[in-house]
Structure formats: C-alpha cells, structure tokens
C-alpha positions in Angstrom: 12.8 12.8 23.7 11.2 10.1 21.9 13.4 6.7 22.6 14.2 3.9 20.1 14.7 0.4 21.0 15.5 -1.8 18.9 13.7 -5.3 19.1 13.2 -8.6 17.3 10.7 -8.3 14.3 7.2 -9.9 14.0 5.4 -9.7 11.1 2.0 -11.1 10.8 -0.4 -11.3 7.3 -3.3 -12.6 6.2 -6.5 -11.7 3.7 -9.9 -11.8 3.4 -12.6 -11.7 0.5 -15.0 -8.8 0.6 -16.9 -9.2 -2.6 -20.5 -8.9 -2.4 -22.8 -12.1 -3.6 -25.1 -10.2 -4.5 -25.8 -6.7 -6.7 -24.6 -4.1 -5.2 -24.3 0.2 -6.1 -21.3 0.7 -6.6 -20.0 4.0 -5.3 -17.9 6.6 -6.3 -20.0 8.3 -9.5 -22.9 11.2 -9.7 -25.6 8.7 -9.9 -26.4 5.2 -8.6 -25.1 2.1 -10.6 -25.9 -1.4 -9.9 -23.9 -3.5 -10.5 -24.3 -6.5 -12.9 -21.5 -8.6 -11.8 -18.2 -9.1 -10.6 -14.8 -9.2 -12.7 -12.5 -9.3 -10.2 -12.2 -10.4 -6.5 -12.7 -7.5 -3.8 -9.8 -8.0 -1.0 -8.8 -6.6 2.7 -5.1 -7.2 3.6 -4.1 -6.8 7.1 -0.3 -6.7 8.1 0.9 -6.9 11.3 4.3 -5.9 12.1 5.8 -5.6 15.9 9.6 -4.7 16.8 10.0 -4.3 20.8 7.3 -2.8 23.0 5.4 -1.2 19.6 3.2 -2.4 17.0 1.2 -1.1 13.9 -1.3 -2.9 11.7 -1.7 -1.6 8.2 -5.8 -2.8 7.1 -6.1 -2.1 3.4 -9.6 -2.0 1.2 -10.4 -2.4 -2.1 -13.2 0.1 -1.4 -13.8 3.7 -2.7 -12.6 4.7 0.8 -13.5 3.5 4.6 -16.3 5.7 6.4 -15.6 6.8 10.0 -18.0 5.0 11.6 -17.1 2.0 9.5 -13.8 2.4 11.0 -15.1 2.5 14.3 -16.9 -0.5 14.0 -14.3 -2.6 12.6 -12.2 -1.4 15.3 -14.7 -2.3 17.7 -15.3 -5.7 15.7 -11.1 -6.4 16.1 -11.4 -5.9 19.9 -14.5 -8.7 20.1 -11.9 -11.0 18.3 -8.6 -9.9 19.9 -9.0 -8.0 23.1 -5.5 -7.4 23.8 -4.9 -5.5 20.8 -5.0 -1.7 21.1 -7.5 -0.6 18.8 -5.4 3.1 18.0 -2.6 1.1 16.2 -5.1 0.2 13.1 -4.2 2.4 10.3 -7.2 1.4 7.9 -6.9 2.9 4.0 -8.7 2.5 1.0 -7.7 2.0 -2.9 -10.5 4.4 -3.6 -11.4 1.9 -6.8 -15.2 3.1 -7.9 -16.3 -0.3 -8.5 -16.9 -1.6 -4.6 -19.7 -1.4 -3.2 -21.6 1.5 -1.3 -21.1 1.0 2.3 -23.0 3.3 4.6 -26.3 5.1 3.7 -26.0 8.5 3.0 -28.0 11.8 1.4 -25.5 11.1 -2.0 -28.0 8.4 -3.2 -31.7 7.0 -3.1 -32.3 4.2 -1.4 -31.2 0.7 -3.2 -33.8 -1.1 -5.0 -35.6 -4.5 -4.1 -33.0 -7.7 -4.4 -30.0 -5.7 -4.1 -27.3 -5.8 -1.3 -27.9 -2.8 1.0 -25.3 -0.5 2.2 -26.0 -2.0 5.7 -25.7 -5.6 4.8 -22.8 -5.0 2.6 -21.0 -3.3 6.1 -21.8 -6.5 7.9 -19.7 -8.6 5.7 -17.1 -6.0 5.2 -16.7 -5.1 9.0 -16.4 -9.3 10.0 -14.2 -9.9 7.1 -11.7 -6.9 8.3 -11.9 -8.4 11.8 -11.5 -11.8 11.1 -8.1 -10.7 9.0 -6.1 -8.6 11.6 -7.2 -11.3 14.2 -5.7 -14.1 12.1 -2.4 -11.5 11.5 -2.0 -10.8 14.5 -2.3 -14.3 15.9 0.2 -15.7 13.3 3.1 -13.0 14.2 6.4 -14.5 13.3 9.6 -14.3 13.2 10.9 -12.5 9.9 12.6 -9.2 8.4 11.6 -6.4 6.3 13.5 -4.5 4.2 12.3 -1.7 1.7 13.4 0.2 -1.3 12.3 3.0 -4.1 11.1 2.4 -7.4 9.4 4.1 -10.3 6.0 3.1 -12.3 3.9 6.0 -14.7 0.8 5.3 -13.2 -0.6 8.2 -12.1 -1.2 11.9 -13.8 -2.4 15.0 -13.3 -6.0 15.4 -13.8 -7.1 19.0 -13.6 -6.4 21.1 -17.0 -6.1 24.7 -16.9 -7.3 27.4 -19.2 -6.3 30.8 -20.5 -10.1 31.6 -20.1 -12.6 31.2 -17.3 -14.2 28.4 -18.7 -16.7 28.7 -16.3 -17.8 31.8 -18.0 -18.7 29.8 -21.5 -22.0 29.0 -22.3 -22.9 25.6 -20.6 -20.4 24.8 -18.9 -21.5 24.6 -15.4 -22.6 21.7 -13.5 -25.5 22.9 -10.8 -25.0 21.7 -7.5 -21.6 19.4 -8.4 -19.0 22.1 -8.9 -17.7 25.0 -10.0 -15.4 25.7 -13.4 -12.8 28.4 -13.5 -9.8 28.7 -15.0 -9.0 24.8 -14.6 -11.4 21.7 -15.0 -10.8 18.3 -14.0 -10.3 15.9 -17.4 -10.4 19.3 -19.2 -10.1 18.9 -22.8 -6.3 19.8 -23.7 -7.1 20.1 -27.4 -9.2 23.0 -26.3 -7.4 26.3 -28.5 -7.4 28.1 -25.2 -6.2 25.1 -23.1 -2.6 26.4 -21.2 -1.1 24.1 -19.2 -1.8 20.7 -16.7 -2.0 22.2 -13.3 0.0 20.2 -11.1 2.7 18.0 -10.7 3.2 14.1 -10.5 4.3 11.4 -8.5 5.4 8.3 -10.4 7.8 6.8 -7.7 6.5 3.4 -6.2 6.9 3.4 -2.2 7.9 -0.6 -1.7 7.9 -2.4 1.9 9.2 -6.0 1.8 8.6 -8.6 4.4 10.6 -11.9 4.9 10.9 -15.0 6.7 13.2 -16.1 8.6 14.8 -18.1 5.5 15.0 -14.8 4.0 12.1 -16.2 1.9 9.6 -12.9 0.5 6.3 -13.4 2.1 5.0 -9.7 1.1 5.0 -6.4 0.2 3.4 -3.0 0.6 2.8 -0.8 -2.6 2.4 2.4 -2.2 1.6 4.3 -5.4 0.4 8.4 -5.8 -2.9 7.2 -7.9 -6.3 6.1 -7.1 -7.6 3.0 -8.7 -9.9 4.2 -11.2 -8.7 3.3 -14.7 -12.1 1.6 -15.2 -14.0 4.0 -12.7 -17.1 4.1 -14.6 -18.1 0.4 -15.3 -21.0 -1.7 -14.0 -19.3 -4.3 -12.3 -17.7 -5.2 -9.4 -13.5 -5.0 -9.6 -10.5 -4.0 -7.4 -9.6 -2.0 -10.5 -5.9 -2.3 -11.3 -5.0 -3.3 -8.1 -6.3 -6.5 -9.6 -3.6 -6.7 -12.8 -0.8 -5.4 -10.0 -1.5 -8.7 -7.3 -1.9 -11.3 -10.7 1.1 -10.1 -12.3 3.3 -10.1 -9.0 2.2 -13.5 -8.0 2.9 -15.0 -11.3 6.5 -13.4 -11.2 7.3 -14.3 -7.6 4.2 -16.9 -6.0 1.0 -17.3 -5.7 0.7 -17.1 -1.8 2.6 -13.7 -1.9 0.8 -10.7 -0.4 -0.2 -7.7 -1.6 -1.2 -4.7 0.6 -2.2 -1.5 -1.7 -1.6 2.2 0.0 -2.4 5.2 -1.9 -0.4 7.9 -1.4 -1.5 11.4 -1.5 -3.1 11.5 -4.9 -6.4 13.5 -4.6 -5.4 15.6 -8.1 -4.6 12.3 -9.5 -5.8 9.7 -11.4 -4.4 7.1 -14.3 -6.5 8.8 -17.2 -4.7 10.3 -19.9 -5.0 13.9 -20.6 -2.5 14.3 -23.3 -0.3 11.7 -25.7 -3.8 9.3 -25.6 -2.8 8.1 -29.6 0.9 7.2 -28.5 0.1 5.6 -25.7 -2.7 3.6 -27.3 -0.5 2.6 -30.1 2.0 1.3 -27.1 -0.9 -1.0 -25.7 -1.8 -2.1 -28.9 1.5 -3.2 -30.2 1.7 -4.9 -26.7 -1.8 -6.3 -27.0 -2.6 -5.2 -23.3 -5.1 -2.7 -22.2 -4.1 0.1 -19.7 -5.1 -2.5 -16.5 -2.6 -4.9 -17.7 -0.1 -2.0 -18.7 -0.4 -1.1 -15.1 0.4 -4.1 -13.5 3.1 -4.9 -15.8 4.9 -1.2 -14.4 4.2 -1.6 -11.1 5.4 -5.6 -11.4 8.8 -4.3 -12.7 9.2 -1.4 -10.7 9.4 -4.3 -7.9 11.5 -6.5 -9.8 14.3 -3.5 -10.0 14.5 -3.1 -6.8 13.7 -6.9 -5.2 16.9 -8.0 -5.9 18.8 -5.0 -4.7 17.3 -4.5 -0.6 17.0 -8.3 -0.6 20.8 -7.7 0.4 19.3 -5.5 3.4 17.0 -7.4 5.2 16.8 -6.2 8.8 15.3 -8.2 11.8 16.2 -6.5 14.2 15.2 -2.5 14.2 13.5 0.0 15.9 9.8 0.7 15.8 7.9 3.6 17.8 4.0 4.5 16.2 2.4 8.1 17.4 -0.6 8.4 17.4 -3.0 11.6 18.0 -6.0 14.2 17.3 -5.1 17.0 15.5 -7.9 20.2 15.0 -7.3 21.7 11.2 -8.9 24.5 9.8 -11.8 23.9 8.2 -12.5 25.5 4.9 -15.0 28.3 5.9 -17.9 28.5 3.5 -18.4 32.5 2.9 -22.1 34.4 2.7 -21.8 34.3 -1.1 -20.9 30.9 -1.3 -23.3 29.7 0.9 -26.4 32.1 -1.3 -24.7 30.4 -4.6 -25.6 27.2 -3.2 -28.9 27.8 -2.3 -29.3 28.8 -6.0 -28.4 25.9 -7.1 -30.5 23.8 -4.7 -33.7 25.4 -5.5 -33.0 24.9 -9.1 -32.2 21.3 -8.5 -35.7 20.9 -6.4 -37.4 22.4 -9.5 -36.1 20.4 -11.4 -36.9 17.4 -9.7 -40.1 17.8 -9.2 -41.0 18.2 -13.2 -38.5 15.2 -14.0 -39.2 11.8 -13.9 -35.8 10.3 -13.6 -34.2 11.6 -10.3 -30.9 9.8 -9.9 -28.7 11.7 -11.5 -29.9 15.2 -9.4 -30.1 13.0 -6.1 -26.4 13.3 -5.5 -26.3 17.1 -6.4 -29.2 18.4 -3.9 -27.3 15.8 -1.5 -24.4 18.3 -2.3 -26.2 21.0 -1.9 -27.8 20.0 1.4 -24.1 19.0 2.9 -22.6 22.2 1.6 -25.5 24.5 3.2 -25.1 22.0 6.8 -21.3 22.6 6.6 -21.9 26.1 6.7 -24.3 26.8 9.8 -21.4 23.8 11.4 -19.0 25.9 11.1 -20.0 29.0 12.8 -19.9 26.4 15.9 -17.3 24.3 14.7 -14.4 26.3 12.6 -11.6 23.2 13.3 -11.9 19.4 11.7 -10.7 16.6 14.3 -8.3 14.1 12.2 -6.6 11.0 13.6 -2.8 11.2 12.6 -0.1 8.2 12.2 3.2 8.5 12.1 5.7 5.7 12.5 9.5 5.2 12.2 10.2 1.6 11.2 14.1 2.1 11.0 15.0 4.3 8.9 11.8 4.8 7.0 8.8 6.6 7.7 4.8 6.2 7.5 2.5 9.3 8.2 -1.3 9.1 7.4 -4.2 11.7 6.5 -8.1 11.2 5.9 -8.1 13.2 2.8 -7.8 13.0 -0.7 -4.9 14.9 -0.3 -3.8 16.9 -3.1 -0.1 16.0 -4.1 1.6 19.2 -3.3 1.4 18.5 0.2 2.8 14.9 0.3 5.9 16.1 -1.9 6.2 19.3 1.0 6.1 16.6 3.7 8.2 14.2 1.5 11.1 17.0 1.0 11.2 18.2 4.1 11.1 14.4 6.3 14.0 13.5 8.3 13.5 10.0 7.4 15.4 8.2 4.4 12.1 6.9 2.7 8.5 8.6 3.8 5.2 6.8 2.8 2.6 8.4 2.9 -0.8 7.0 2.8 -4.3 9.0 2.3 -7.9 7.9 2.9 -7.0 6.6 6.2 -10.2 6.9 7.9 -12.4 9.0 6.1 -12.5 10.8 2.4 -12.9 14.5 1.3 -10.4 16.8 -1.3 -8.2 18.5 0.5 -7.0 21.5 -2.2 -4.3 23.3 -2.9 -4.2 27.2 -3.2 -3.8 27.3 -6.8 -7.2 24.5 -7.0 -8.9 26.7 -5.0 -8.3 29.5 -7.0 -8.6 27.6 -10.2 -11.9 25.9 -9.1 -13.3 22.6 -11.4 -14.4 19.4 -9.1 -12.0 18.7 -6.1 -11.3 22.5 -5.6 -14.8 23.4 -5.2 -16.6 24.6 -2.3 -18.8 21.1 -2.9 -16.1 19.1 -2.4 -13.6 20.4 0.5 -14.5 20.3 4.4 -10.7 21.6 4.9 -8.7 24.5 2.6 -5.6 25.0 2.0 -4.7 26.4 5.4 -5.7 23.2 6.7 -3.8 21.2 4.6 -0.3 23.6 5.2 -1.0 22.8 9.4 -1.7 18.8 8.5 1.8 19.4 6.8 3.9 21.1 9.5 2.1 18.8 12.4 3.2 15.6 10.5 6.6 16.9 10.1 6.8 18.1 13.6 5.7 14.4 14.9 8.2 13.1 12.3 11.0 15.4 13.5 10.4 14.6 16.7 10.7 10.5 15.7 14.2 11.3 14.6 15.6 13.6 17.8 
C-alpha cells in the first residue's frame, strides 16, 4: 500500500530562451527547411513542485519533441548543476510545434548546409539552457499553493478523414515510402463525393494547474491542451507556434512575469486544422480581425479566465504528493513478411529515383523511412517489446500520467474514464516521439496509422493503458 503524507508545498519556476541565433532546419516536414528567421521566441519552462518527502519537475519545450538521448543528456547536464536532485523525477515534454529547430542528426535528413546551426550545436544550447532552468527552479523552491481546475477551448480536431472507398486504390494516390492510404487519409478532402465520416473523436477540454504564493498571489500555470502546436506547421521561420498567442494573451490579462508551462495531452490524431466548416470559421476570424494563432490564444486565455476565479477559492498548501516512476516493456507493432517486401518496393523505387534526380531532399526522408521501417523489422525478431519510462503522480486529488508517444486520443479518454483521480493530465511526447494507433487507424491506414509511422500497435497502446491505470489505482488504495 502506497502511503500519502501530506507536507508543506514548494513550488519552484523559472525559463529559459532556446531560440537559435542562427538558421536552423526546422523539423517536423518531409523535406528540410531552413529557416529564414525567427517570429517568435523559442522557450523551456521548468516547474518544480515538492510536498513532503516527494518531488516532480515538469521541463517543457517548444520543440517538435525531445529525443532520448537528448533527454539523457539534459538529465545528465541537471545533475552537473544540482547533484542532489534525482534525475528520474524530470518529466521532459514537448509542444511538438514544427518550427524549432532539428536537434539530433538522423537518416530523416541530409546533412545541413554551410553557415547554418547544426543539429549538434543547436543540442548544446538547448541541453545548457534546460539545465540552467530546473537548477534555477529548483533552487528558488518556495513556499506557495496550487490549486487546479477544468476548462474548455476548441483547439484541437480530428485530422484523419475517412472514405466509403479505398482511396488508396485511386489512381495516384500513394505516397512511396511515406505511407499508406486506405479507407481514411490524414487532412482528407471532406468535399470528396465519397468522403463518410471524420474518424475519431476530440478533446476540447483545457487541463489547468495553478500555482500561488504565499499572498495567494498567481505565479503560474500549466496548460494542458489535446492538440499539437502546428497551426502554422509549414512556415520558414522559427516560432513556438500558438503557444506563442496563448503566453502573450495570458500575460496581458493577468502579468507579464506569469508563467506558462505548455503539456500536450494525448493528441497524436490531432491537430488545429480545419477539415470541415473552413468558410464559417474564416468569416468568424475575419469579423474578429484575428487569424487562427490569435483565435487560439484568445480561447485558451478565456478558458483560464472561467475557471481562475472559481479554484482561486481552493488553494491548497498543504497536500499530499507521491510520483512513480518505472520501465514498462509494450508490444511492439510487429512488421509482417508482406509488409516488410512492400517496403523494400518502395525503397528501391526511391533509390531509382534518386539517382536520375537532381533534387534529393524531398526523397531523403522517405528512403530514411524506408531504411528505419526495414531495421525495425530484423529488431524485432530479437526485440518484440519497446522499453518506455512511465510517470504517474497524485498531487491531491489530481492526477499526472506520462507516455512517449503521439498517442492517439482514444487511449487518453480510456485512461481519463476509467482514473480514480478527480482530474487526470495526461501528457504525451514525454521523452521520445512515434504514433501510437488505434485499431480502427490501423485498419484505416493514411500517415500516423501506417506501418512507417508506428514502433508500437494498438496492443501496445491497450497495455500502456491498463499499466497506467494500475499505477494510478494503486495511487488511490
């Protein structure tokens, strides 16, 4: 039995700048794209909060998503700074904005070109940066209380349209070595005649964390919202996409110094592109004379502003905090014979291609697909499980639980429906980055339920579901 003292709470915060001075590529699209400049400020937050003889520290990145071994070295870059701090209670997440830089070299993209921040040097500033914050957190812990509440914001939709028709049946409409169509496409046209039906559901409540001081002043929040950052996912430059809107229109409300730490919550069939209703909504922004950036951060500003004023009456300073934290194996998604021959289609026609083409960055990242996809497969007759480092902490009467993935919503509402605790956050791309599917995405197909795209299936995602609950269960014995 899992014991629950209650203890005086500490809460500690502090930022740091991450944007590059230099060009970067910016990652997160099927080709490289330098950037040409920088529209909005790159940030990592780091919160600190202790209660009796347990602490956590939330790390979050305006960053498409934090590599393992970037993880690992930030962790190892905190314990250089603060040696007392046990490195497993760093829960590190990212925004997954497509406009941060490229952080670690990988087979997905050629090699930078001459004056342009490397992957390597870019991880130099980014690992110090995330260092230097949770040091300066954790060594201004003070006195305060935290309190936390649920509102609502459309931000996020589903993204993956479904068809009457295989659709990859129709003339040209595969993509070789990036994925495979079926009955459902991600940003499927819905004005398609045999269009059916959007295939998933959505999230639009808002998570919200508060902290205070000890003159019950607000010092800052956590957001956590279903929806990756990606309204302006394509661009050339350098932003925390509309993570960026969110923080300015908050601090203008409620004070400059307030801050901000951004979780995203399982979202990995999401995204805040419009499949449907584009005219009305359009007309909405215009009358406003916003664009859908600003329209986010206005939502998400008064989704906090409903519910501010009501759990500023429940401040508690004095609660119970206990964080778990453990290896779990899951499934992998085993890559069958046929898949594995399909893929080395696709490769050699990819290789042919490239060698009769002059431009090669847009078929670097597919035969880096293909070459992952193929490795994946002889892996797995070695290695059938995927090792995946789990949070889950009670703070009270509300609940965090982590996961690597981009996590397709369906699991977070089967872990949110079924968790003991009165408010679950859940927060993906803790430590790593690949679609997790649902059954009916497998089945489906389109990018994100591909056999590209997914090191763990749908079995895997069902045992990440009934581990986290079990943890969670056992948090509220």
């Amino acid at each position: 039995m899992t014991t629950h003292d209650n203890g005086n709470v500490q809460i500690g915060w502090a930022s740091k700048d991450v944007t590059p001075d230099r060009p970067v590529n910016l990652q997160g699209q099927f080709h490289m794209r330098i950037s040409k400049g920088v529209k909005d400020p790159l940030t990592v937050s780091a919160l600190v909060l202790s209660a009796g003889n347990d602490s956590v520290i939330f790390v979050s990145c305006d960053a498409p998503y934090v590599p393992s071994a970037i993880y690992d070295r930030c962790r190892a870059a905190v314990r250089a700074e603060v040696p007392e701090i046990d490195l497993k209670i760093i829960i590190m997440n990212g925004t997954h904005t497509h406009t941060a830089p490229q952080i670690i070299n990988n087979i997905f993209y050629p090699p930078v070109p001459a004056g342009v921040m490397t992957p390597e040097e870019y991880a130099e500033l980014f690992v110090g940066r995330v260092a230097e914050a949770v040091a300066e957190a954790w060594n201004g812990r003070k006195p305060g209380g935290i309190s936390w509440g649920l509102g609502t914001a459309v931000v996020g939709h589903n993204r993956r349209a479904t068809y009457f028709d295989d659709i990859g049946a129709r003339t040209n409409a595969q993509t070789t070595g990036k994925f495979t169509d079926g009955f459902t496409k991600m940003y499927g046209n819905t004005n398609d005649p045999k269009f059916s039906h959007i295939e998933g559901y959505e999230d639009h409540y808002v998570d919200l964390m508060f902290t205070w001081n000890q003159s019950r002043q607000l010092t800052g929040i956590i957001i956590n919202l279903a929806c990756p950052s990606q309204e302006t996912e394509g661009d050339v430059y350098v932003s925390a996409d509309f993570w960026h809107e969110i923080r300015s229109e908050i601090r203008k409300r409620h004070g400059k110094n307030i801050f901000i730490l951004p979780q995203c919550s399982t979202a990995g069939d999401q995204s805040p592109h419009l499949l449907w209703n584009k005219s009305a909504e359009q007309r909405m922004l215009d009358l406003r004379g916003l664009d859908m950036r600003q329209e986010i951060g206005r939502r998400v500003a008064n989704a906090v502003d409903d519910v501010l004023p009501l759990v500023g009456k429940d401040i508690q300073s004095v609660l119970s905090l206990t964080h778990i934290v453990k290896d779990i194996d899951l499934p992998k998604r085993l890559i069958t014979d046929a898949e594995a021959a399909a893929v080395r289609e696709d490769l050699a026609k990819l290789e042919a291609e490239e060698s009769a083409n002059q431009t090669k960055n847009i078929m670097y990242s597919s035969i880096g697909r293909c070459k992952d996809t193929l490795a994946r497969y002889e892996l797995q007759k070695t290695y059938p499980k995927d090792r995946m480092e789990l949070h889950v902490l009670r703070l009270g009467e509300a609940a965090f639980a982590t996961n690597r993935f981009e996590l397709f919503l369906d699991y977070g509402i089967r872990i949110k429906a079924r968790s003991p605790a009165a408010q679950t956050f859940l927060v993906q791309l803790a430590g790593g980055g690949t679609y997790l599917p649902t059954e009916r995405a497998v089945a489906g197909k389109g990018y994100g339920g591909s056999v590209y795209d997914n090191i763990v299936g749908p079995d895997g995602g069902q045992a990440l579901v009934e581990e986290t609950l079990r943890v969670l269960n056992e948090l509220w014995v």
